[in-house]
Structure formats: structure tokens, C-alpha cells
C-alpha positions in Angstrom: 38.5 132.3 -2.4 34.8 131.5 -3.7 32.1 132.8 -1.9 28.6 131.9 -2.7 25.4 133.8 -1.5 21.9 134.2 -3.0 20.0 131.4 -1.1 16.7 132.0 0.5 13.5 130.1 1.4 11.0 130.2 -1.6 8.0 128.0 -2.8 8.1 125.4 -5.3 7.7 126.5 -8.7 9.7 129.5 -7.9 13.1 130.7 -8.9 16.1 131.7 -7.4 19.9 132.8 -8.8 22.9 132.1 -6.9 25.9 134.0 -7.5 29.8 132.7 -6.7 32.4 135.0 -6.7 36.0 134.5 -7.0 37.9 137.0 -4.7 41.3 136.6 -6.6 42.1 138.6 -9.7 40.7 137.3 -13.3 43.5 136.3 -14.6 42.9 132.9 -12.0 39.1 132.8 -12.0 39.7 131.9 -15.6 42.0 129.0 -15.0 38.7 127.1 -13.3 35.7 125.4 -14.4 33.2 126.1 -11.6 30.7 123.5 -10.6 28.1 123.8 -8.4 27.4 121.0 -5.9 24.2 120.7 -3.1 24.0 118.7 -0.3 20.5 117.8 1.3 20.0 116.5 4.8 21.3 113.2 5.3 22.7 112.6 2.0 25.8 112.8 0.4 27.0 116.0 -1.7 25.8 115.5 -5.2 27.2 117.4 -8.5 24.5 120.3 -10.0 25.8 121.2 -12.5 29.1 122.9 -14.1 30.5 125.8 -16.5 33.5 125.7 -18.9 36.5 128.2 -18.2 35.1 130.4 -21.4 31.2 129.8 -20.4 30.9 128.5 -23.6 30.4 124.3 -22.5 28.0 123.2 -19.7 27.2 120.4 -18.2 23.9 119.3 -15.3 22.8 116.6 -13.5 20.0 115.0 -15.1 17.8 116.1 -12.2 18.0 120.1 -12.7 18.3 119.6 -16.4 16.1 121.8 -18.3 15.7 123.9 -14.8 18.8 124.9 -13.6 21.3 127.0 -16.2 24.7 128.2 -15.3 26.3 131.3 -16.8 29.8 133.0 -15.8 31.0 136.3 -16.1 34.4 136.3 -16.2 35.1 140.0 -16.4 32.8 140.1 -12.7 35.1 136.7 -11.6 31.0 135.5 -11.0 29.4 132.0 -11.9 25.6 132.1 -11.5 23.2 129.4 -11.2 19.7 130.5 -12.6 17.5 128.0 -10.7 13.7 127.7 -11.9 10.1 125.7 -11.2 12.0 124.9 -8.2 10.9 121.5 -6.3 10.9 120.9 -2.7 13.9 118.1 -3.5 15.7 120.7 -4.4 16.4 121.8 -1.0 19.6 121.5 -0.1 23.0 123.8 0.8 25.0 124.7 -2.3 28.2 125.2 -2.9 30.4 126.6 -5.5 33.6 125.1 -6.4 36.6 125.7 -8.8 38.8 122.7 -11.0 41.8 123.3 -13.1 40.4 122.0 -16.6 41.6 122.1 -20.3 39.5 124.4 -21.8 36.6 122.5 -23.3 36.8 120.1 -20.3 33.6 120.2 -17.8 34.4 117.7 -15.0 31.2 116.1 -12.8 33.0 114.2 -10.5 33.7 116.0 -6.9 37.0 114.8 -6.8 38.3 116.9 -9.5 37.4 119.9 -7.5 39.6 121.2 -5.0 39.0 124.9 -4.6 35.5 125.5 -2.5 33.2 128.2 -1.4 31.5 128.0 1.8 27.6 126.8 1.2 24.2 129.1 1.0 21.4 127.5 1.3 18.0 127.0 -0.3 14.7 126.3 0.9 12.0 125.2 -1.5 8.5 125.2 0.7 5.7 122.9 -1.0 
């Protein structure tokens, strides 16, 4: 089970770091890439960005890139998403999510990911 926490209400320009953590041993967590994914009111769920099974490959929207980093700990079985200069767009509930990937694979599409964390969300204030 992934369980993501770390949301909050903050201003724009602020930061914020969302954890996930995977509840099962490591030997699992590190059988998943871990995307993150946010979905704002009214819209559909949108791909944020996603980490490599060894951390060492990433891959962001082009809409956080340069903002948002994602790191893993795999010893902790914890993805975090470092999110900075936040913007009021970036309001929205986020979830964490696992897909079984090929080691240097970091898949985008939703589809691909079929092991889910319950949402925490974020408020950015202007």
C-alpha cells in the first residue's frame, strides 16, 4: 500500500515536499517506478512527474519542470516530490502511484500504473 501525505495550503512562490511511502517490504517498493499524478477541480488526472526503480532516471511534465524534483529512498520504501515557486495552478490533489518497469523505463501514461495511494492535497494561495 502507498500512502501519500505532506500536503498543506501555502502561497505561491512557496514550497512544499510530499512524501509516499510504500507499506510492504523493500524488496517490492523496488520492483516500481513511482509517479506522481494531481488532479485539479474539474479536470482530469494529469501525470507530474516520475522516478526510476534505482532513482537514477526521472521524468516531469513540462509544466513542473525545473520546479518540481522527485527523489526516492529506497532503503525508507519513500518517493518524495520537492515541489518549489509553487503557482496557484498547481493546486490540485496528488497522488502517488507504483508501475512494474524495466529498470531504466519511466512510464508517463496513467495507464501503466496500477498500484495507487490515496491523494493529499495542496493548496497554493495567490
Amino acid at each position: 500500500q502507498l500512502q501519500a501525505s505532506g500536503g498543506g495550503l501555502v502561497q505561491a512562490g512557496d514550497s512544499l515536499r510530499l512524501s509516499c511511502v510504500h507499506s510492504g517490504p523493500v524488496r517490492t517498493f523496488t520492483n516500481y517506478v513511482i509517479g506522481w499524478f494531481r488532479q485539479a477541480p474539474g479536470k482530469e488526472r494529469e501525470f507530474v512527474g516520475a522516478i526510476s526503480r534505482s532513482g537514477r532516471s526521472s521524468d516531469y511534465a513540462k509544466s513542473v519542470k525545473g520546479r518540481f524534483t522527485i527523489s526516492r529512498d529506497n532503503d525508507k520504501r519513500t518517493v518524495y516530490l520537492q515541489m518549489d515557486s509553487l503557482k496557484p495552478e498547481d493546486t490540485a490533489v496528488y497522488y502517488c502511484a507504483g508501475a512494474r518497469a524495466i529498470l531504466t523505463d519511466v512510464p508517463t501514461i496513467e495507464g501503466r500504473y496500477d498500484y495507487w495511494g490515496q491523494g493529499t492535497q495542496v493548496t497554493v494561495s495567490s
